[in-house]
DRENKEBA-880306 format. One line per 2 residues: number of its first residue (from 1); their letters; for each residue x, y, z of C-alpha. Coordinates in steps of 0.1 Angstrom, whole numbers, plus 5000, padded with zeros to 4 digits. Example, Ala and Ser with C-alpha at 12.3 -4.5 7.8 and 13.67 -1.06 7.14 Angstrom:
2
1> as> 5123/4955/5078; 5137/4989/5071
END
This chain:
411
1> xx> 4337/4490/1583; 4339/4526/1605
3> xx> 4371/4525/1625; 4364/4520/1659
5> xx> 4376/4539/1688; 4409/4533/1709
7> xx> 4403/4507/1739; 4409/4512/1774
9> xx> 4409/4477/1795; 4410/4473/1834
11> xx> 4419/4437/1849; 4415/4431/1885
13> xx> 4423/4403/1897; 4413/4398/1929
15> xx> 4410/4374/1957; 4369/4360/1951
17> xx> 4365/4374/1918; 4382/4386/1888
19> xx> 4370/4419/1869; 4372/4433/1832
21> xx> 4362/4466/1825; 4364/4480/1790
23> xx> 4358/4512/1771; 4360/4534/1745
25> xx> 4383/4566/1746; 4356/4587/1730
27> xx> 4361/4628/1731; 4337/4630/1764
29> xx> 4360/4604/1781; 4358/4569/1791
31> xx> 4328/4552/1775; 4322/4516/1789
33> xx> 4311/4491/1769; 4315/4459/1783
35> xx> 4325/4441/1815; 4330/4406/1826
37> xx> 4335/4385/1857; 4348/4350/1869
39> xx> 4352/4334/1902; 4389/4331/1912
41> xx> 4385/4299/1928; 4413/4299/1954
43> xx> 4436/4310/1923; 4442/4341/1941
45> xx> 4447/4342/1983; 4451/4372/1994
47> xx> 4458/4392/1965; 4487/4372/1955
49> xx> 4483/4348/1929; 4487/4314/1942
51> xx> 4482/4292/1909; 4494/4302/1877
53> xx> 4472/4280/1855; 4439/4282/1875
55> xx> 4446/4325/1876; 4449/4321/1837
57> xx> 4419/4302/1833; 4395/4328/1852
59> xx> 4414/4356/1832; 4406/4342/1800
61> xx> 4368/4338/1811; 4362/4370/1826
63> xx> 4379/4388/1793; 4360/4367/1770
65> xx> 4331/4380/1785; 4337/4415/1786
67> xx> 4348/4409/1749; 4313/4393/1738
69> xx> 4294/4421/1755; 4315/4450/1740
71> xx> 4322/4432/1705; 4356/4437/1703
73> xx> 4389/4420/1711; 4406/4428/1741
75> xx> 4446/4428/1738; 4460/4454/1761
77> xx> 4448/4456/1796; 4461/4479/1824
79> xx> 4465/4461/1857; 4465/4460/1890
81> xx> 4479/4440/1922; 4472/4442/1958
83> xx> 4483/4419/1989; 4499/4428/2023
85> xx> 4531/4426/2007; 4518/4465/1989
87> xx> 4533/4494/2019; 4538/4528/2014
89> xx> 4566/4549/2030; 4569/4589/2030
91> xx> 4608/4602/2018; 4628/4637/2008
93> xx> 4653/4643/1986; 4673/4678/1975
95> xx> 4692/4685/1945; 4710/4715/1931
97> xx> 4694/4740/1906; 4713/4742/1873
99> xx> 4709/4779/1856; 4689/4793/1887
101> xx> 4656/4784/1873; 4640/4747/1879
103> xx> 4634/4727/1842; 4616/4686/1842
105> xx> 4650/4680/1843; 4658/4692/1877
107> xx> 4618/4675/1888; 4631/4643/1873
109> xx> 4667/4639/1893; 4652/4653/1927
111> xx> 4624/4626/1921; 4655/4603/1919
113> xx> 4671/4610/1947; 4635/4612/1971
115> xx> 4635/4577/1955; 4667/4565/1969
117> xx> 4656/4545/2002; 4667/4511/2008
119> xx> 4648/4482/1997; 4648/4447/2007
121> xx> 4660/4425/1975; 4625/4411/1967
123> xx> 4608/4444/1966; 4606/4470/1940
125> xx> 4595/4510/1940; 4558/4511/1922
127> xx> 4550/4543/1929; 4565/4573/1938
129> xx> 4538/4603/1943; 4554/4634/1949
131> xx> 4533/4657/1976; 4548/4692/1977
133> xx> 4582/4707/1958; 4600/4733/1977
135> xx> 4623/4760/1959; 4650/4770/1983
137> xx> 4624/4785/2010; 4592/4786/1993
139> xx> 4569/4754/1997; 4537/4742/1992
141> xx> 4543/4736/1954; 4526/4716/1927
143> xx> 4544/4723/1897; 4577/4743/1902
145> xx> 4589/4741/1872; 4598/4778/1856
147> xx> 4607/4789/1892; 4636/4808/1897
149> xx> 4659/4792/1926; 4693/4776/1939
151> xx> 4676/4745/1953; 4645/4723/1952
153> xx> 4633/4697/1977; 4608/4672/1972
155> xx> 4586/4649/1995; 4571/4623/1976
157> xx> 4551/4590/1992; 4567/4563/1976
159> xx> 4550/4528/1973; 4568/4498/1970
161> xx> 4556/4461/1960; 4571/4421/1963
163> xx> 4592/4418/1929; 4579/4382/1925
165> xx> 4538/4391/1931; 4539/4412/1902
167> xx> 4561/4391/1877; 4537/4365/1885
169> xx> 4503/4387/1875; 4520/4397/1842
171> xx> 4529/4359/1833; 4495/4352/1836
173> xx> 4480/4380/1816; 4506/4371/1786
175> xx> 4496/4332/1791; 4463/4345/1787
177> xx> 4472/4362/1758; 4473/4397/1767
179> xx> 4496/4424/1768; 4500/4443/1803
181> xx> 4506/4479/1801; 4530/4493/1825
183> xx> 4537/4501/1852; 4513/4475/1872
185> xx> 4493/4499/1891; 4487/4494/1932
187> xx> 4449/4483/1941; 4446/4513/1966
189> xx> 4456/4539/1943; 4437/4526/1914
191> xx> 4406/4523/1934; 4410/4557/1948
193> xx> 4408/4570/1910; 4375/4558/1908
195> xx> 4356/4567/1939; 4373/4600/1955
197> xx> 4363/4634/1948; 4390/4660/1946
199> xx> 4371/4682/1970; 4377/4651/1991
201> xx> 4416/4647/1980; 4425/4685/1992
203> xx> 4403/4687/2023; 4415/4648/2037
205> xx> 4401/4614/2035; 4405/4577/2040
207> xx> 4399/4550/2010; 4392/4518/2026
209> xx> 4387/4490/1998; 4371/4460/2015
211> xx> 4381/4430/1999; 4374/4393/2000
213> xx> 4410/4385/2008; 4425/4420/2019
215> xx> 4417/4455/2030; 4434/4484/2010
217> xx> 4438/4518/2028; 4452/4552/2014
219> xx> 4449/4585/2031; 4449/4620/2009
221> xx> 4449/4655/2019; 4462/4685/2000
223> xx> 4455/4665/1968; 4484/4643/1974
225> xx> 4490/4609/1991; 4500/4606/2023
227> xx> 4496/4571/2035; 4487/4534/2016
229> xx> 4491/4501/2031; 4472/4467/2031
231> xx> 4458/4440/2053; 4457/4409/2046
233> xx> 4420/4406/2063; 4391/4408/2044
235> xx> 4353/4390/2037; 4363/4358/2036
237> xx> 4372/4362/2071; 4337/4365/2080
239> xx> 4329/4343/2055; 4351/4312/2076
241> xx> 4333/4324/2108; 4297/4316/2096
243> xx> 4310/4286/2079; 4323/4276/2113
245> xx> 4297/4288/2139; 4269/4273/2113
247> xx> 4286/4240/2108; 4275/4249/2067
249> xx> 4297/4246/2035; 4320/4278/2027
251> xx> 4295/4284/1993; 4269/4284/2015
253> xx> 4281/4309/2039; 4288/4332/2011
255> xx> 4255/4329/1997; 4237/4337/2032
257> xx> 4264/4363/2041; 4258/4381/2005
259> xx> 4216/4374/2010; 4212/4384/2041
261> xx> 4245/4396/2058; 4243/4424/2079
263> xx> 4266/4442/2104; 4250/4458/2127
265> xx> 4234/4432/2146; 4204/4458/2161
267> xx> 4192/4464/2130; 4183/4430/2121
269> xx> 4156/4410/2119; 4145/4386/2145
271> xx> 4120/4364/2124; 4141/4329/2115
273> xx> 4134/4325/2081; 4171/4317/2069
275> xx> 4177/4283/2060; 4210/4271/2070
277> xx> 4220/4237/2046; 4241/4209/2071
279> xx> 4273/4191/2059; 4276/4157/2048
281> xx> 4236/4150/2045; 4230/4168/2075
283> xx> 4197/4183/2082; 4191/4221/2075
285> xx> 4181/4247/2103; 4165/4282/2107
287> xx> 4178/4310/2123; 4168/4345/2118
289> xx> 4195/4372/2104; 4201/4386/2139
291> xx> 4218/4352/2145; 4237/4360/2114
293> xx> 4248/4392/2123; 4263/4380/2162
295> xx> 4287/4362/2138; 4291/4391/2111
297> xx> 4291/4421/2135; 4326/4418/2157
299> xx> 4349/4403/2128; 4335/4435/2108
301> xx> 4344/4457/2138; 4377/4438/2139
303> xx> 4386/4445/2106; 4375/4484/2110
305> xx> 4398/4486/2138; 4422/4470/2125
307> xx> 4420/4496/2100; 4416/4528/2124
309> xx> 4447/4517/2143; 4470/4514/2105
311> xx> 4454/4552/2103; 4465/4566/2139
313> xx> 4499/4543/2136; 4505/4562/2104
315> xx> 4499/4595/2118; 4471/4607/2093
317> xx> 4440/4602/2116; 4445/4638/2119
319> xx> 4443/4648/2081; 4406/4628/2076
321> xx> 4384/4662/2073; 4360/4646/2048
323> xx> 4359/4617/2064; 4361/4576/2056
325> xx> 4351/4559/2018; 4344/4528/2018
327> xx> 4342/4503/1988; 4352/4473/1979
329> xx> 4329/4439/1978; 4331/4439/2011
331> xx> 4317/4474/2016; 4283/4461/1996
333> xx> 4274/4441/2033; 4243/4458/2050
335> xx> 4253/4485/2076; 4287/4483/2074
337> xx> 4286/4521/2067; 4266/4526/2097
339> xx> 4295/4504/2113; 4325/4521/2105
341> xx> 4304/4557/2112; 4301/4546/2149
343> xx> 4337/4529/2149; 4356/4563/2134
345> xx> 4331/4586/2147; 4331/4608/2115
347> xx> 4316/4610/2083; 4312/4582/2061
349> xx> 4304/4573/2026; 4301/4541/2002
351> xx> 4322/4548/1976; 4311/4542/1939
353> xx> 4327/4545/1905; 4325/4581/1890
355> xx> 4337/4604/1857; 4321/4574/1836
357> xx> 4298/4573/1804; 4281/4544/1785
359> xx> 4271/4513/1805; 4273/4531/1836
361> xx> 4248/4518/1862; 4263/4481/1853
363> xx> 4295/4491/1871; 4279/4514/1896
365> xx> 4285/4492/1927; 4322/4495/1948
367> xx> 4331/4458/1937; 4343/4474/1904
369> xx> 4360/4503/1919; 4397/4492/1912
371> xx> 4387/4476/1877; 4372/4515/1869
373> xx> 4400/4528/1883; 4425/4512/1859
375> xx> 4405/4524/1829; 4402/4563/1841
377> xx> 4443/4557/1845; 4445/4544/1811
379> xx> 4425/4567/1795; 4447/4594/1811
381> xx> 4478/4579/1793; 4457/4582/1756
383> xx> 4451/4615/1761; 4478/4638/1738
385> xx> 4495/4665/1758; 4472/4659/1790
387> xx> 4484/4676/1819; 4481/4651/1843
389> xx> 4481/4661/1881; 4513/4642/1890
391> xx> 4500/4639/1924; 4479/4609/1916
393> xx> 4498/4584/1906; 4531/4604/1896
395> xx> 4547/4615/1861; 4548/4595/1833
397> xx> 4576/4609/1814; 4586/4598/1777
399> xx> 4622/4588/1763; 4620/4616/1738
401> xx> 4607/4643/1765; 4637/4636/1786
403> xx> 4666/4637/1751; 4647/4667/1745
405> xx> 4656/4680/1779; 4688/4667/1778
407> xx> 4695/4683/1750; 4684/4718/1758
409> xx> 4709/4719/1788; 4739/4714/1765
411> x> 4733/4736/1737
END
């Protein structure tokens, strides 16, 4: 039997549905050969896992489906977590120079200290993403090491998570019987991977990942983050409000809002030829999808605001030169691009997977951004003596990089 290739797997686990991407590391890159899907089921509210056994069960379906399609045996997966409980905070740290001239060594400890902020006890650093290193006066750099100097600064975005949220992810992957590569990578950074361009990165945009339980934002400019956060609002929101102002099950309200959903209530058709099902034996109605969209259009424009006010609060509105990305499930509803373009009055785009090979127009659609974005991570971390831009989701360093370094500055 011919050896196969090495296996990259994404799990993402989110709030209505739970996503397996898997792919081969193949010398042109990340070659997809399978995916599956389950319905979380209320396992999951808000990103955060809310039952253990349920969450395990909808793992273990959407792998063994991503398994049958790709014919293989899925064992490792890379992972990711979202939820309000996910912020992101900017920080600076300074150290000294040994021998005048900056080694990894020197990158590592001023990392270190930039890392140093206080933390509540249940949290925990996820991230920390450095965005320019300064040597003594000279700024603006990417990679200092080799340069000659008495001090370097750095200002890294750091990114910091609930302690418990992610124990509990990993306890369900390893009752599910997989392994969880580390570190458990933030939703907004892992969705980012996927969709955004790096002519968008350096010039300055806004990732917005609508999802059923939460909305995931991260601002880049000059390649590097500058801003993440989530909000813990999402399409189910909208989902509720149909439900409510249609006196109609929850499943049915997804189904119409997924059918014919749209938010932009001009642009949608008058004719009533939606049939609305009644609860408990109650006779169905008609209405037309512009009735549909008087209930979709302002908790959309909420949300969007919501998300434009976390942007300006932040500081970064100024930074978004290219503009707004949206993906996410939620970003699939009809005109909510045309939404958000009013709402933030600049350019925007839906944001798709990218950079992929293989079964590529079956996870072309922003519901499998973050599931994507987890492989292209992975498949990054396979790749021998890759020079990884550090600014994406910071450095990976090895045990025996740093003895080698340690060694060098004693002998």
């Amino acid at each position: 039997m011919a050896k196969r290739n090495p296996l990259v797997v994404g799990l993402d686990v989110g709030t209505y549905q739970t996503s397996v991407v898997v792919a081969e590391v193949t010398p042109a890159g990340a070659e997809i050969t399978g995916i599956g899907t389950a319905q979380s089921n209320g396992s999951v509210i808000k990103g955060v896992v809310a039952n253990i056994e349920e969450t395990v069960k909808v793992i273990r379906k959407a792998v063994e489906e991503a398994e049958l399609m790709a014919g293989c045996d899925v064992g490792r997966v890379w992972v990711s977590y979202g939820g309000a409980h996910v912020k992101g905070v900017n920080s600076h740290g300074a150290v000294a120079v040994k021998d005048r001239e900056v080694r990894p060594s020197d990158v590592d400890r001023v990392l270190e200290a930039a890392k140093a902020i206080a933390l509540p006890m249940d949290r925990e650093v996820l991230h920390v993403l450095p965005q320019e290193f300064v040597v003594d006066d000279q700024g603006d750099l990417v990679q200092p090491v080799g340069m000659a100097g008495v001090r370097l600064e750095a200002r890294v975005h750091i990114v910091v998570g609930a302690t418990s949220a992610g124990e509990n992810l990993v306890k369900c992957c390893n009752r599910a019987g997989l392994k969880v590569e580390h570190p458990v990578i933030a939703g907004p950074l892992a969705a980012a991977e996927a969709v955004l361009t790096p002519e968008e990165r350096e010039l300055g945009v806004a990732l917005v990942d609508v999802g059923a339980g939460t909305t995931s934002i991260l601002v880049a400019s000059q390649g590097a983050t500058h801003h993440t956060a989530v909000l813990p609002v999402g399409g189910n929101n909208v989902t509720m409000d149909l439900a409510a102002a249609l006196n109609t099950p929850k499943a049915e309200a997804e189904r119409m809002k997924q059918r014919h959903g749209c938010a932009v209530t001009l642009s949608a058709s008058t004719e009533p030829s939606i049939e609305v099902p009644g609860i408990g034996g109650r006779a169905s109605h008609q209405l037309s999808q512009r009735q549909l969209a008087e209930v979709i259009e302002p908790r959309c424009e909420e949300t969007l605001m919501l998300v434009r006010e976390e942007i300006e609060r932040a500081g970064c509105a100024h930074r978004l030169t290219s503009g707004i990305v949206l993906t996410g499930g939620g970003a699939l509803l009809a005109g909510m691009d045309d939404l958000a373009e009013r709402l933030f009055r600049m350019p925007v785009r839906l944001g798709v997977p990218q950079h992929l090979n293989g079964l590529v127009d079956v996870v072309a659609s922003p519901m499998y951004s973050t599931a994507v974005g987890l492989v292209l991570h992975g498949l990054r971390q396979q790749q021998p003596g890759a020079q990884t831009d550090h600014r994406m989701l910071g450095t990976a360093k090895t045990a025996g990089r740093k003895m080698l370094e340690w060694l060098r500055e004693f002998f």
